[in-house]
Each structure stands twice: as structure tokens, then as C-alpha cells.
C-alpha positions in Angstrom: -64.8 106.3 2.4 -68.8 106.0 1.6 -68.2 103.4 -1.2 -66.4 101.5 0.9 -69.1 101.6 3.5 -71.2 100.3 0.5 -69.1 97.7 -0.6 -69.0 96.1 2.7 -65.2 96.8 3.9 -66.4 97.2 7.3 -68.5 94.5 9.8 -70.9 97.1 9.8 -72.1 97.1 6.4 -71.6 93.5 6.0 -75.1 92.6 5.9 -77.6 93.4 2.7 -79.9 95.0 5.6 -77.0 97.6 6.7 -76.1 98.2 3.2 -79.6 98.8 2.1 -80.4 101.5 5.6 -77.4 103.0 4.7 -78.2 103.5 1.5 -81.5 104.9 2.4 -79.6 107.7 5.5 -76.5 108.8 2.9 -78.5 111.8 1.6 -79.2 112.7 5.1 -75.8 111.9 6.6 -73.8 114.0 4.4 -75.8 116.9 4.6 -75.5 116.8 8.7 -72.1 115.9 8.8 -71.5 119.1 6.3 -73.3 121.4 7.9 -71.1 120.7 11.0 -68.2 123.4 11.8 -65.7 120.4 10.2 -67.3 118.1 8.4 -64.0 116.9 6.9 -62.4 115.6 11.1 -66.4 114.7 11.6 -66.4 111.8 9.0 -63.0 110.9 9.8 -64.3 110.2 13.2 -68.0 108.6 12.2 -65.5 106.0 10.1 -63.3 105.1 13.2 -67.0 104.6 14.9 -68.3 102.7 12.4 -65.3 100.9 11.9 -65.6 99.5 15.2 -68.8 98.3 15.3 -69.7 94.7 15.0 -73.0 95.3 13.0 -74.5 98.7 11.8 -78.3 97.2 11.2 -79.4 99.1 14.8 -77.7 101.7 14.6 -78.6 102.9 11.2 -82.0 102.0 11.9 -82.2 104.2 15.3 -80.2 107.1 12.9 -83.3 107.2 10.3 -86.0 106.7 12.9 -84.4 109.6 14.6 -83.1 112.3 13.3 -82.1 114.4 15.9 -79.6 111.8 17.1 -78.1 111.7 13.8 -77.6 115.3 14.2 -76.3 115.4 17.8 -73.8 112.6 16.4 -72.5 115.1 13.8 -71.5 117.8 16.1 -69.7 115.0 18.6 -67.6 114.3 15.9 -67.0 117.3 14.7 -66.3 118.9 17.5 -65.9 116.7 20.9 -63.1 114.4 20.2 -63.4 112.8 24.0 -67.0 112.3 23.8 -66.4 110.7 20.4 -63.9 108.2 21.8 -66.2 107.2 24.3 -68.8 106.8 21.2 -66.5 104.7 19.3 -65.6 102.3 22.6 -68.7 102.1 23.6 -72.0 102.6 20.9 -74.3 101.7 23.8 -74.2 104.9 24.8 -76.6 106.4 22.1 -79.3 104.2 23.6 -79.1 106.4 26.8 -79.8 109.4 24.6 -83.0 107.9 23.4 -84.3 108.0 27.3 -86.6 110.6 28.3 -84.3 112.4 30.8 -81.1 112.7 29.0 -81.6 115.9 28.6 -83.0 117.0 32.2 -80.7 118.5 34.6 -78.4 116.1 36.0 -80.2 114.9 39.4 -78.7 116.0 43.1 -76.1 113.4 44.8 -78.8 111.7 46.8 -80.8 111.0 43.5 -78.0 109.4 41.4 -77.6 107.4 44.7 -80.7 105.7 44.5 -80.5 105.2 40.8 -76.7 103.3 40.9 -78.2 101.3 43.8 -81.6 100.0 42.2 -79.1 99.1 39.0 -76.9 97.0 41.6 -79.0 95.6 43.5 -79.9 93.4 41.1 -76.5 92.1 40.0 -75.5 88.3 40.5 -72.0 88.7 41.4 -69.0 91.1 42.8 -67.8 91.2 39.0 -71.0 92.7 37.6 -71.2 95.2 40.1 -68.0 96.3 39.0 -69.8 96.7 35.4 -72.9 97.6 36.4 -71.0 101.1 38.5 -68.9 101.5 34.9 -71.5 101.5 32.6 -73.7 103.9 34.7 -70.9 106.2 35.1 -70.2 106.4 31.8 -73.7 107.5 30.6 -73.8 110.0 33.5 -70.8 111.2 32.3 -71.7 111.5 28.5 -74.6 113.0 29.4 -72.6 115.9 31.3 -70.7 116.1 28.1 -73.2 116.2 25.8 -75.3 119.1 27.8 -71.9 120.7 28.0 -71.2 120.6 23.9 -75.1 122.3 23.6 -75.0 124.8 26.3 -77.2 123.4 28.2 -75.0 123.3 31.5 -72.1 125.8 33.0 -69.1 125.0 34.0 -70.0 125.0 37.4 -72.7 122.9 37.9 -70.3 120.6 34.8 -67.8 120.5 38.0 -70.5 119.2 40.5 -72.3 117.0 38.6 -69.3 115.2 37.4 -68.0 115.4 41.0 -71.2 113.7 42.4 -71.3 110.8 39.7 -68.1 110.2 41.0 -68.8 110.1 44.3 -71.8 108.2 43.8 -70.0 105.6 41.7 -66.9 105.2 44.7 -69.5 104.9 47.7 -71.7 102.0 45.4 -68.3 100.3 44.7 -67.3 100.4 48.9 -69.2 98.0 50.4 -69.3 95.5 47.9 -65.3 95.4 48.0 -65.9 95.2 51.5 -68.2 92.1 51.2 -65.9 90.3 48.8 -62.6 90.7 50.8 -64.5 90.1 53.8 -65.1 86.8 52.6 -61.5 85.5 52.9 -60.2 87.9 55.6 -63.3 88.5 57.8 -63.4 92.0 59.3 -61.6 93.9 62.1 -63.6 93.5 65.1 -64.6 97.4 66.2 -62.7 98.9 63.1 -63.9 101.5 60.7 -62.7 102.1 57.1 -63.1 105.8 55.0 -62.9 107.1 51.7 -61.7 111.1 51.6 -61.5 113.2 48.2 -59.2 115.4 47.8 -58.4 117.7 44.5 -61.0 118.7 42.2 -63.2 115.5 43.6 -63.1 117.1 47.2 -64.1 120.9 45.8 -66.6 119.4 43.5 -64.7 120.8 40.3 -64.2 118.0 38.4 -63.9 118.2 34.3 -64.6 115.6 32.3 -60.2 115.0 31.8 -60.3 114.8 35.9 -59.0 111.6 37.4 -59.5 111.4 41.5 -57.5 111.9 44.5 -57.8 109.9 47.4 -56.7 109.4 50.7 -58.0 106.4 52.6 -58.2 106.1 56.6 -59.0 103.4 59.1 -59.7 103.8 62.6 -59.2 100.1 64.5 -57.6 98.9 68.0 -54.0 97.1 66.5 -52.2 95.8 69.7 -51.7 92.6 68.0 -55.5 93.1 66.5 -56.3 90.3 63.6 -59.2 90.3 61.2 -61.7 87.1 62.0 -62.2 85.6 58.6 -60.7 82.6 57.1 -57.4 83.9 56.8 -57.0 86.6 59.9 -54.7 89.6 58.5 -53.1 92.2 61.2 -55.4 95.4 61.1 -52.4 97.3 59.2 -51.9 94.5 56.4 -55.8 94.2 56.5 -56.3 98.1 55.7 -53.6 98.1 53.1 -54.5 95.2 51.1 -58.5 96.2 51.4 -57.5 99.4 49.9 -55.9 98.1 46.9 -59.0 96.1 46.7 -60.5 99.2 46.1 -58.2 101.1 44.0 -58.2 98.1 41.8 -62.4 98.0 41.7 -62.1 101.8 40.3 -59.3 101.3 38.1 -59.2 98.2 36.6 -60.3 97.5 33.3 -63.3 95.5 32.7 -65.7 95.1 29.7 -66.7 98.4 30.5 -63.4 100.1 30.7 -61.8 101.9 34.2 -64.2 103.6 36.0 -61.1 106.2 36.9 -57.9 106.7 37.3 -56.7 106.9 40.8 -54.3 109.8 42.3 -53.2 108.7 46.0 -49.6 111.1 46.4 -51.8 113.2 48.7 -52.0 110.6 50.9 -49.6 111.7 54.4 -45.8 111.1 53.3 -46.8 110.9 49.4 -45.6 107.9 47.6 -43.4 106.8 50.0 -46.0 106.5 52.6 -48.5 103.9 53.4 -51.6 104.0 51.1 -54.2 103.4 54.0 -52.8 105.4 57.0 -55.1 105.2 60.8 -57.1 108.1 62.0 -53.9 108.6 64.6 -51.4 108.5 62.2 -53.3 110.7 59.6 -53.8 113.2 62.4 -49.8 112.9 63.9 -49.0 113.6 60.4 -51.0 116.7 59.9 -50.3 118.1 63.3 -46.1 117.7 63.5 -45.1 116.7 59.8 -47.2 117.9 57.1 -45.7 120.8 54.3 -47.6 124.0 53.7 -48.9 122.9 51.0 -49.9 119.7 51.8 -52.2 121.5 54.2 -53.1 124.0 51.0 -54.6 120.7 49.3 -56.3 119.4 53.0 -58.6 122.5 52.6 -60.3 120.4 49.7 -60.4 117.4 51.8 -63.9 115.8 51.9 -65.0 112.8 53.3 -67.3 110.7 50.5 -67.7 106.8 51.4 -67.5 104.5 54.4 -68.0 104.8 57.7 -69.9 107.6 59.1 -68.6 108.4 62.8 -65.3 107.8 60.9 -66.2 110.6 58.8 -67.0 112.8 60.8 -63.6 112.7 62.9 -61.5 112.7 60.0 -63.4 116.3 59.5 -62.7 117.3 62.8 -58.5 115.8 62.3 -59.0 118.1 59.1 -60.5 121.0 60.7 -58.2 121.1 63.8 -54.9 121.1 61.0 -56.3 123.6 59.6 -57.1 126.2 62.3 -54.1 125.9 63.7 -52.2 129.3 64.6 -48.9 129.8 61.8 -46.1 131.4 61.8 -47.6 133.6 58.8 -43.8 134.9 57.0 -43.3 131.0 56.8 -46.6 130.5 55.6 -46.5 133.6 52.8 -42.6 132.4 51.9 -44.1 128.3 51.8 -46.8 129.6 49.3 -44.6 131.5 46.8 -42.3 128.7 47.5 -44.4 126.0 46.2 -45.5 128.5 43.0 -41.7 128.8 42.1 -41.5 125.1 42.0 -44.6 124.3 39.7 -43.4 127.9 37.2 -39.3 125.7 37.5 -40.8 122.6 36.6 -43.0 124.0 33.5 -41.2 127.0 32.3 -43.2 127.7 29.3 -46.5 126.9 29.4 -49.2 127.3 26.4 -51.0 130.4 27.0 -54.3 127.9 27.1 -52.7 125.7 30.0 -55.4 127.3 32.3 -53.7 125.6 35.3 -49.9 126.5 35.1 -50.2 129.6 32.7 -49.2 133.0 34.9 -52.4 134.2 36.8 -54.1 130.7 36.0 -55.5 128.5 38.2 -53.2 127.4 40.0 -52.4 131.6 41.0 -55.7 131.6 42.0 -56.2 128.7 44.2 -52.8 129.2 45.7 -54.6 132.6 46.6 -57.7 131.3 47.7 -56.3 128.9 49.8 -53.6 131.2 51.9 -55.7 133.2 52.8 -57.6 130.3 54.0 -54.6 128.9 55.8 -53.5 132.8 57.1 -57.1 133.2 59.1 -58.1 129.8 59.7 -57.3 130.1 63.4 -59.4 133.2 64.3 -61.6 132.6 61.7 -62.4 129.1 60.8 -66.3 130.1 59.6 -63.9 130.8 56.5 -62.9 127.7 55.3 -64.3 126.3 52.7 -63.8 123.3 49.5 -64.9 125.1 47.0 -63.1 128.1 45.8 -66.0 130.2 44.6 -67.5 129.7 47.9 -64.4 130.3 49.8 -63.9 133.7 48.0 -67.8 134.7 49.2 -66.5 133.3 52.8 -63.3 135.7 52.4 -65.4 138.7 50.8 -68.3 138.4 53.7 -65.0 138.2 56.2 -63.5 141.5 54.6 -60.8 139.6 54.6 -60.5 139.9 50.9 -61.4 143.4 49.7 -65.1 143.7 47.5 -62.8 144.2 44.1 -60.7 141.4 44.9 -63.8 138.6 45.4 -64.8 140.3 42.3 -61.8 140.2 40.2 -61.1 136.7 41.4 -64.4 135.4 41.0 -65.0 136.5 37.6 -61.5 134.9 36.5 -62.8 132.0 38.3 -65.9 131.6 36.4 -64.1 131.8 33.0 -61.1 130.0 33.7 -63.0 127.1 34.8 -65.5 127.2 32.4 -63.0 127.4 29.5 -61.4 124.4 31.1 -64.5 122.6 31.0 -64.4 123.1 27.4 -61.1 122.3 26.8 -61.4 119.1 28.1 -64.1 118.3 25.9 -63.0 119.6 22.6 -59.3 118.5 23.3 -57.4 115.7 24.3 -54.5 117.4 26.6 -53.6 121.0 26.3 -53.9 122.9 23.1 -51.3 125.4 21.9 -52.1 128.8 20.0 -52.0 126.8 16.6 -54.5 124.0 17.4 -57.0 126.6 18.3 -56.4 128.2 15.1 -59.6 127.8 12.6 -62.7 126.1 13.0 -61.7 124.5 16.8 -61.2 128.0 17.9 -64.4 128.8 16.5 -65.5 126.0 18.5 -64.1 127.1 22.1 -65.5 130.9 21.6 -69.1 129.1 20.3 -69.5 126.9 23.2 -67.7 129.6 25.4 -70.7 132.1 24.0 -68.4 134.7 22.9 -68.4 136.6 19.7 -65.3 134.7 18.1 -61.7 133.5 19.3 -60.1 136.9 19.4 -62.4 138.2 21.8 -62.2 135.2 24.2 -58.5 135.3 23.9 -58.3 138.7 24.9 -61.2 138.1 27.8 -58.6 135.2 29.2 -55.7 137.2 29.0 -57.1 140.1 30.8 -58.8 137.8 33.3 -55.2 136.2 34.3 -53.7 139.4 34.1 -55.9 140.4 37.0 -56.0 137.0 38.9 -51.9 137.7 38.6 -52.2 140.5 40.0 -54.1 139.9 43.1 -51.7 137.0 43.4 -48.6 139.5 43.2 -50.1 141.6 46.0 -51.2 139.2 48.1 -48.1 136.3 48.0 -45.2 137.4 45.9 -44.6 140.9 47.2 -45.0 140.2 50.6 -43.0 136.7 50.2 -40.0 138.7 48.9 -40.3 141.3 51.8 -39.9 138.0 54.2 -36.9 137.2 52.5 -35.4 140.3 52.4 -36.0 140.5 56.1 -34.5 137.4 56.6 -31.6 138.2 54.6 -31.1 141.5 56.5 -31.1 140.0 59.7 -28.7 137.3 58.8 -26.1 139.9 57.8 -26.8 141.5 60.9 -25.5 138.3 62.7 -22.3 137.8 60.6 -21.7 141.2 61.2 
């Protein structure tokens, strides 16, 4: 592999200069890459990066001016495969390590705001904003990762920042979609366009695997309404096709890649229904048609982008579905319901599927969020996006005894934080035998636990427990429903 690099079988070594720096960084290079936890997958990786590269003469010159970043390049590849794709796609990014605040705490939302928007206001056209959003993202987001792989984040604050780089990088993209489509189509005279997260976007618990969910609302008079631009669309046709506008701006690929993928099925009727629905219908829908759990997933909903008295009634629409009063044996039966479906569809999950695995995440929200759903109406002080916060809401409410907010927090914090790491170090969910060796050595290390056993034995006792809370709280008393219901209905045939 190195002599090749020598002989020039790669464009980046092409050049006497890159031959001669790499010559010059070997020595140092292989001692790094062998003092890594796999040195073996770490060079494998550094030749797909190099490999990629159209010229080397930078980037081995920034590697023996600074050897820290030769170092921090090491441990991606040895151990972060994601960040090391992004690397390989995109070698720009080492020249946002050299910056002076790459390693300072990511900023607040309001700061990365006025960052993105000093970097676009200076671009010539709609096109580059579209780069201009990507490329930022992408750094914010390597930088998450990279404080991640050293420890110098948690999994919490992981969850947030990545949430608000997203947020950030939606609201910049809004209004200059708006401008460009406005310049064909005009706008609707008095109407109002919105951008709502939902899913780990909306509870600020994003990893760095998490794509987004959206729904997207407008709010305009459409008895026979038509857009004033060039060519006048009907407000519904207008609302749909600026939407896609949108979708397309975040997911399209450009020179610098997607921004994100794009999850709209918790949009009102799923895929079948419209993907921009009007505050009226969105509010119809919730009131008289949504499921259970489509109101489970509304108590993430969060309004990021667009217009702001639009905003703020799609949080009062949200609020009111939520507080209303429930017929709680449907709502308990609805819950363990929906759990039954999701255990049907994925029967055996890896132990390390932190989602679907018994007294995973998905136990655990399901918890959080029936409870949410069960008090809402009496107590809508409760309600809250994110789950740590809504089990303090629950605890403070004594609606969820002091061991349970424990018990459930504490499986929280390391079920999340492990699935922060997870989708760092992996690519998709790992089974038993890809965390055997040095990658499970890896997880406990950036986990801070003493090895692999113990942290396998902390996660197993931490969803025993979340199970368990979920048991007492949903599956018992969803069985006692249906055994009433089945008692009375032999009562009738009787």
C-alpha cells in the first residue's frame, strides 16, 4: 500500500512535491496510524481517502505542519467510519479543524443563525445558497462528531446541537426558496407558509444517522384564491409545489452532497395525504381523524421556519389535540397496540438495536409519551418535546413515581448516549459479533466504561428496567382492558 503511494499509483502522489512530503511524514504516519486501536481498518480507510484526492501536496503539507491533525485523522479512521466517509467525500473539511473554535462548544441556535446568514449573504445566486447551507452544515456536523469521538460532548447536548444545525440550516434555506419560486408564481396575497419538526428534529435528539421529519402547513384564503406572479397557481397547487421546492433544496444533491434526507409520512393521512396540508385541515385532522399514535408523535411537534403568527397557531392546533379529554382503556389498548405492531414487524432485533430491542427506546418513549397523552387534559403544564424533560414534568406532577423518573431517566441517558456512539462508529446497527474486539473496545472507551462486558451488562440491566416500567404502566393494564372487553362481550352473547 505505501509503495504504491510512492510510486505514484494514486493522483495524490503524482507530483515529485507529494512524493517527496510523503516521504518526509511516513515515519510519523505509521507510528500514529499504529498506535490507533486498529491500525490495520485505519490505513485501509486513509488509502480510500487518499485515493480520492485530486492532489496530496496540501494535505501532506498541513499533516507535517501539524501534527495533531495527523493524529485526530488516525483515530477517525480507525474508529469513526461515518466521519471518515465524510473525510474521504469531502477533504475540505480538515481545514475547519485548523480554525480556532473547532473545538469550543458548539454555539446556541441564535449564534449558528447569524453565522449561516453572514456566509449567505454574500452568495450570487439561489444555487450557491444551496452550497453555501451544505457545506456549513457539514462542518457543524463533523465538528459534533469529532467532539463526540474525544469526549468532549454528551449525548445530550450531541442531540441538540445537531438538532439546531439543522434547524438553522432549514430556516436559512426558507426564504430563499421562497424568493426563487416567487419569481415565476408570485405569492398568495395574505397567505402564510410553516415549517414543523417532528421526530428526533422536534425533541432535539438528533444523532448524527438522523434524517428529518417534517410536516409543512399553510394558512391562506382559497375561495378561488390565485398566486400574483407570472404564472398565478391556485393557493393549494401553490403550497404543494413550493413545498417540493423545499424538499428538493434539502435533499438534492449538489457539489456539496444532500443537506438531509427528508421524512414527511407524519404529515396528516401519511403518504397518501397531501404534503402541504392548511392550518384548517391540519387542525380537522387532528381533532376528528388522527390515530393514537399519530398524536404520540404530535407531542414532538415543533414549529422551526416560516412564518411567525403561523407558528404560533400551529402550537396552539397542536396544543388543543393534545389536551383533549380520552377515553383512557382506548388510549392504554392504542399504545400497546402500536408496540405489538413495531415487536410483529421486527421480531428479532440485535440486542444493540437501542430503538426496537425490548425495553429500548422505543419502550421508553411510548411510556413517556402516554402518560403525556393520559394527563394532558387536566394537566397540560406536562407536556413536553423532549423526553428527559417530560419525565422531570411527570416526576414534579407525581404523576410518575420518584423511582420511575429515576429508572427511566438513567436508561434514557445511556440509551441515547450509546446511540450517539453507535452512529458514529457504525454504519446501521451492529450485531453481538461486530462489537466483538477492538470496535467493542471502542463503544465502552468512548462510552467511558471499564470494557465491553461491563457496558453490555449496564445496557441490559438498563432495558430490563425501562421494560419494566413499560410492563406496569401499558402492557398490564392494556391486557386488563382487553380482558374486560372480552368479558363483557360474552356477557352480550350470553
Amino acid at each position: 500500500m505505501v509503495r504504491g503511494w510512492h510510486h505514484g499509483r494514486i493522483r495524490a502522489t503524482r507530483s515529485q512535491r507529494a512524493r517527496e512530503i510523503l516521504t518526509e511524514l511516513v515515519p510519523d504516519l505509521l507510528r500514529v496510524f499504529g498506535g490507533t486501536t486498529n491500525p490495520d481498518t485505519a490505513l485501509l480507510r486513509f488509502d480510500d481517502f487518499l485515493t480520492r484526492l485530486p492532489a496530496g501536496v496540501q494535505l501532506f503539507s498541513l499533516f507535517h505542519a501539524n501534527p495533531s491533525l495527523l493524529s485526530l485523522v488516525a483515530d477517525i479512521m480507525a474508529e469513526a467510519p461515518r466521519l471518515a466517509e465524510n473525510l474521504a467525500q469531502r477533504p475540505a473539511l480538515l481545514d475547519a479543524v485548523l480554525t480556532a473554535g473547532f473545538s469550543a462548544a458548539i454555539p446556541e441556535r441564535e449564534s449558528l443563525a447569524a453565522d449561516l446568514a453572514a456566509l449567505t449573504a454574500g452568495a450570487r445566486d439561489y444555487q450557491e445558497i444551496l452550497d453555501i447551507v451544505r457545506r456549513w452544515a457539514n462542518e457543524r456536523r463533523f465538528q459534533v462528531g469529532v467532539q463526540l469521538l474525544r469526549r468532549d460532548i454528551d449525548s445530550a447536548r450531541t442531540g441538540v446541537a445537531l438538532a439546531d444545525i439543522a434547524e438553522t440550516a432549514v430556516a436559512a434555506l426558507l426564504p430563499a426558496v421562497m424568493a426563487d419560486f416567487a419569481r415565476m408564481h408570485g405569492q398568495v396575497p395574505g397567505g402564510a407558509f410553516s415549517v414543523i419538526a417532528m421526530g428526533r428534529l422536534g425533541s432535539r435528539e438528533m444523532s448524527l444517522a438522523s434524517d428529518i421529519d417534517l410536516i409543512l402547513i399553510y394558512d391562506a384564503v382559497e375561495d378561488g384564491a390565485v398566486s400574483d406572479g407570472f404564472r398565478p397557481l391556485p393557493v393549494s397547487t401553490y403550497y404543494t409545489r413550493l413545498s417540493q421546492r423545499l424538499i428538493s433544496a434539502i435533499t438534492a444533491p449538489t457539489a456539496e452532497g444532500k443537506l438531509y434526507e427528508v421524512d414527511m409520512r407524519l404529515r396528516p393521512s401519511g403518504e397518501s395525504g397531501p404534503i402541504a396540508s392548511s392550518l384548517a385541515a391540519f387542525a380537522q385532522y387532528q381533532r376528528d381523524s388522527a390515530w393514537t399514535w399519530e398524536h404520540m408523535a404530535l407531542t414532538r411537534a415543533r414549529p422551526i421556519a416560516g412564518d411567525a403568527d403561523l407558528q404560533r397557531r400551529v402550537r396552539d392546533a397542536i396544543t388543543t389535540a393534545l389536551c383533549r379529554p380520552r377515553d383512557l382503556g382506548r388510549l392504554v389498548a392504542d399504545v400497546a397496540d402500536m408496540r405489538r405492531r413495531i415487536a410483529d414487524n421486527l421480531p428479532r432485533p440485535s440486542p444493540w438495536d437501542l430503538r426496537n430491542r425490548r425495553g429500548g427506546l422505543i419502550d421508553l418513549e411510548f411510556t413517556v409519551q402516554y402518560l403525556m397523552l393520559r394527563e394532558a387534559a387536566e394537566r397540560p403544564d406536562i407536556l413536553r418535546r423532549e423526553t428527559d424533560a417530560a419525565l422531570d414534568a411527570l416526576g414534579a406532577a407525581r404523576i410518575l413515581p420518584p423511582q420511575g423518573v429515576r429508572e427511566l431517566s438513567e436508561g434514557l441517558a445511556l440509551l441515547r448516549h450509546l446511540r450517539a456512539l453507535l452512529a458514529l462508529l457504525f454504519d446501521g446497527t451492529p450485531d453481538a459479533a461486530a462489537l466483538a474486539g477492538p470496535v467493542g473496545a471502542t463503544l465502552a472507551r468512548c462510552a467511558g466504561a471499564v470494557d465491553f462486558p461491563h457496558l453490555d451488562a449496564d445496557m441490559v440491566a438498563a432495558c430490563a428496567r425501562v421494560r419494566a416500567w413499560y410492563e406496569r404502566l401499558i402492557a398490564r393494564p392494556a391486557r386488563r382492558v382487553s380482558q374486560s372487553l372480552d368479558q363483557r362481550t360474552g356477557e352480550m352473547a350470553r
